[in-house]
C-alpha positions as CSV (number, residue, x, y, z in Angstrom):
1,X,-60.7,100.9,49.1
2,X,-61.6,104.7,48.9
3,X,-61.3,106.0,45.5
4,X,-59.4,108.8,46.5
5,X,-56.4,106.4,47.6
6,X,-56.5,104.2,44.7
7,X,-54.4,106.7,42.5
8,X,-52.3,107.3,45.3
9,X,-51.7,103.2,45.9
10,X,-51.3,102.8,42.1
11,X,-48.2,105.0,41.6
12,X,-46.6,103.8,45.1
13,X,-47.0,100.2,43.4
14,X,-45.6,101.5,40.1
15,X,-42.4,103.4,42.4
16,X,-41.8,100.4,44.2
17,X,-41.4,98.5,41.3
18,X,-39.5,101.2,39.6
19,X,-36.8,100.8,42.7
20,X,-36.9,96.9,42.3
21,X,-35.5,96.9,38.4
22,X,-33.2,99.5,39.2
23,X,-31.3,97.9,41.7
24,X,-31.4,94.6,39.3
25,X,-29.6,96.1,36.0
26,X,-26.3,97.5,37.1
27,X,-25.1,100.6,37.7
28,X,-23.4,101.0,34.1
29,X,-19.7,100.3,35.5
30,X,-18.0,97.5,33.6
31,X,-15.4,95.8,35.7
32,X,-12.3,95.5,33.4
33,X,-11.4,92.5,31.7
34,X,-8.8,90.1,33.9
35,X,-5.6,90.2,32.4
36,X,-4.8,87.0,30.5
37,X,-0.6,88.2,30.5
38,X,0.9,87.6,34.0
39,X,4.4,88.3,35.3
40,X,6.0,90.3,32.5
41,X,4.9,88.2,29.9
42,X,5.7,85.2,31.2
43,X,2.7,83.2,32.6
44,X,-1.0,82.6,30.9
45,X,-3.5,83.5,33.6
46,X,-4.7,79.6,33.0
47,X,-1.3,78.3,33.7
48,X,-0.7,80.5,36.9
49,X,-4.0,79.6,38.5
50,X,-2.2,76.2,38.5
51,X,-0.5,76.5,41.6
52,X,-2.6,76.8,44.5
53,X,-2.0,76.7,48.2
54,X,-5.0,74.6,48.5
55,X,-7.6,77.8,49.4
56,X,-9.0,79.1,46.0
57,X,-9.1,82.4,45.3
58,X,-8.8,85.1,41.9
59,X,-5.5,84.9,40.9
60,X,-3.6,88.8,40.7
61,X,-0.2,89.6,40.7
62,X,2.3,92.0,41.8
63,X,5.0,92.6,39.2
64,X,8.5,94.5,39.7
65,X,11.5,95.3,37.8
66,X,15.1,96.7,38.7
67,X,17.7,98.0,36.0
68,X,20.4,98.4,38.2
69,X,23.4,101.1,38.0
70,X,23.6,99.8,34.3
71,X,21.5,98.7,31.5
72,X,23.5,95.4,31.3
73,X,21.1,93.9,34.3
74,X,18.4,92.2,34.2
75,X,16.0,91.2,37.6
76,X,12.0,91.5,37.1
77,X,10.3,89.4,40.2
78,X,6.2,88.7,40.3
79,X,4.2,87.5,43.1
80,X,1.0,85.8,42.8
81,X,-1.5,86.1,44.9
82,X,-4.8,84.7,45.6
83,X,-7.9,86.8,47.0
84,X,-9.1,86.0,50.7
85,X,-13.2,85.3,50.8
86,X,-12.9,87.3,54.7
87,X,-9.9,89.8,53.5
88,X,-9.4,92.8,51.1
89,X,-6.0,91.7,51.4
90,X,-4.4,88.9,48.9
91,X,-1.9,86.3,50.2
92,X,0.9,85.5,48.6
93,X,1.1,81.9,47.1
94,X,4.7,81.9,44.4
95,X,7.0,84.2,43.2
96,X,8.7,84.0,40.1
97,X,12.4,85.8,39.7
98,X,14.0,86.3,36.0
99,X,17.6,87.2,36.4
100,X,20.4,87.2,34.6
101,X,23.7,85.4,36.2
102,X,26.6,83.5,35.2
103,X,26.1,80.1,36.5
104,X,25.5,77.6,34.1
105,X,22.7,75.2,34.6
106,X,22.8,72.5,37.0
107,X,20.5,70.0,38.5
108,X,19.4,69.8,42.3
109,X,19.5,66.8,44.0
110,X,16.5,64.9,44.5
111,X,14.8,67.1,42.4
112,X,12.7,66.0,38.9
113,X,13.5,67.3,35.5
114,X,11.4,69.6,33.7
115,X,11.8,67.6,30.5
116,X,13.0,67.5,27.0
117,X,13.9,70.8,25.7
118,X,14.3,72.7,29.1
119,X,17.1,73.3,30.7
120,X,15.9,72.9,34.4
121,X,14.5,70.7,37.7
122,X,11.5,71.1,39.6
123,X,10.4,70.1,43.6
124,X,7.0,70.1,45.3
125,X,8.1,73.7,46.9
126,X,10.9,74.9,44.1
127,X,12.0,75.3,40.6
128,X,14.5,76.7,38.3
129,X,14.4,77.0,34.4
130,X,17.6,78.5,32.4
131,X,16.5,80.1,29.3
132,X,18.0,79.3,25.9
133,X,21.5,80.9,24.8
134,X,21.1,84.3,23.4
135,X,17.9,85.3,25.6
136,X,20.3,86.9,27.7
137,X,21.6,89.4,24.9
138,X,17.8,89.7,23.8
139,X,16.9,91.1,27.0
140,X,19.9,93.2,27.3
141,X,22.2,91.5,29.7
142,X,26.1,90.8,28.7
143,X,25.5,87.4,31.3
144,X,25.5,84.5,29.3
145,X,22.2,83.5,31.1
146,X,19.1,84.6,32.3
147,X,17.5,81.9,35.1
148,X,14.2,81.8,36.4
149,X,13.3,80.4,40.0
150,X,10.1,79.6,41.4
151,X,9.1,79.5,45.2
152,X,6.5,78.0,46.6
153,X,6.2,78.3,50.4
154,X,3.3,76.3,51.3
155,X,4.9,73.1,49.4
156,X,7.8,73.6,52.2
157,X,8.0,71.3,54.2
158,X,9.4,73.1,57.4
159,X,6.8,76.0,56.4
160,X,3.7,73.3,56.4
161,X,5.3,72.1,59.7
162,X,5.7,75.1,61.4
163,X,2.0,76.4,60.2
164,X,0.3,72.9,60.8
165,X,-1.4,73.4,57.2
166,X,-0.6,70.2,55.8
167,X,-4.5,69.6,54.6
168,X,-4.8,72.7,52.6
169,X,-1.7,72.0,50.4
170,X,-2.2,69.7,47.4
171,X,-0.2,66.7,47.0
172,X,3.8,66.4,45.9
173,X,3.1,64.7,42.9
174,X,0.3,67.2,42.1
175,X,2.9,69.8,43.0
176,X,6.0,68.7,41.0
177,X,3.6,68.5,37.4
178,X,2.5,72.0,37.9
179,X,5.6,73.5,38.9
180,X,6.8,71.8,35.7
181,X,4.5,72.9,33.8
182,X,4.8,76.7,34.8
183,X,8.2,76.4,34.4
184,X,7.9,74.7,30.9
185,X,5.4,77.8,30.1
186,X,7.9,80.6,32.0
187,X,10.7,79.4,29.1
188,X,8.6,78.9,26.2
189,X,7.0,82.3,26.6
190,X,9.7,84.5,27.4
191,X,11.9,82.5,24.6
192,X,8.8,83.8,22.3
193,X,9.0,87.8,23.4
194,X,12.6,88.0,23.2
195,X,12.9,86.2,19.7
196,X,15.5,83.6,21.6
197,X,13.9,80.3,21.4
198,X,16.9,77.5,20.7
């Protein structure tokens, strides 16, 4: 090689491995930590990864509230979503509603109970927890309850039918223990915040 090049090659080198290492180390932008408090409160991140409509995904939400015409109304809904590999858009996999009502609770048929302790009932595609006495008042509602309800389209069975998805959805059993156990979580946790636990 001429001499008169070999600076010349020597600081190309150097430049090319100057571009190499910066586009290893990142850019200095931190992406912010995942929240581990989903659904007003209600949900660990852990717990509501739990349900799954059988295609993965980061979990995020979208959480809403309503007050009403008076201050005596409670209704705060989240939906959970899951991240699509081939989408910038999320799909929706549950929602959880929290609302206050009058209805005591009751048990659906040919449902499961979540257990003792909790006042509710779970099925592969549905669930409903009634919060203890006085969580109500705490959360500033004259009803004498508040309820939560979860839905779970892709456990439906006419949904699953109608989409012909029945190999990405996980089994009923599977379905039933982790819509109990949400639910169990959902009571616990919001008993806990509004200082209402029985």
């Amino acid at each position: 090689m001429d001499k008169k090049w070999l600076p010349l090659t020597i600081t190309l080198g150097v430049a090319g491995v100057a571009v190499v290492t910066a586009s290893v180390w990142p850019d200095g932008k931190e992406e912010p930590p995942l929240p581990q408090s989903l659904c007003h409160g209600a949900l660990s991140r852990e717990t509501a990864e739990l349900i799954d409509d059988g295609k993965g995904g980061e979990v995020s939400t979208e959480e809403w509230e309503s007050k009403g015409k008076s201050t005596d109304y409670v209704f705060k809904a989240c939906s959970v979503l899951r991240a699509n590999p081939d989408s910038d858009y999320p799909r929706g996999v549950y929602k959880l509603l929290i609302m206050d009502t009058r209805s005591a609770p009751y048990t659906k048929k040919g449902s499961v109970p979540l257990g003792a302790g909790f006042a509710g009932w779970t099925l592969p595609h549905r669930a409903e927890v009634t919060l203890p006495v006085g969580c109500a008042e705490g959360m500033g509602s004259n009803s004498p309850y508040i309820s939560v309800s979860l839905d779970v389209p892709s456990q439906d069975e006419e949904s699953v039918a109608w989409q012909k998805a029945e190999k990405n959805r996980v089994g009923p059993g599977t379905a039933l223990r982790n819509n109990a156990t949400v639910m169990r979580e959902v009571a616990t946790r919001l008993a806990e915040r509004y200082d209402c636990a029985g």
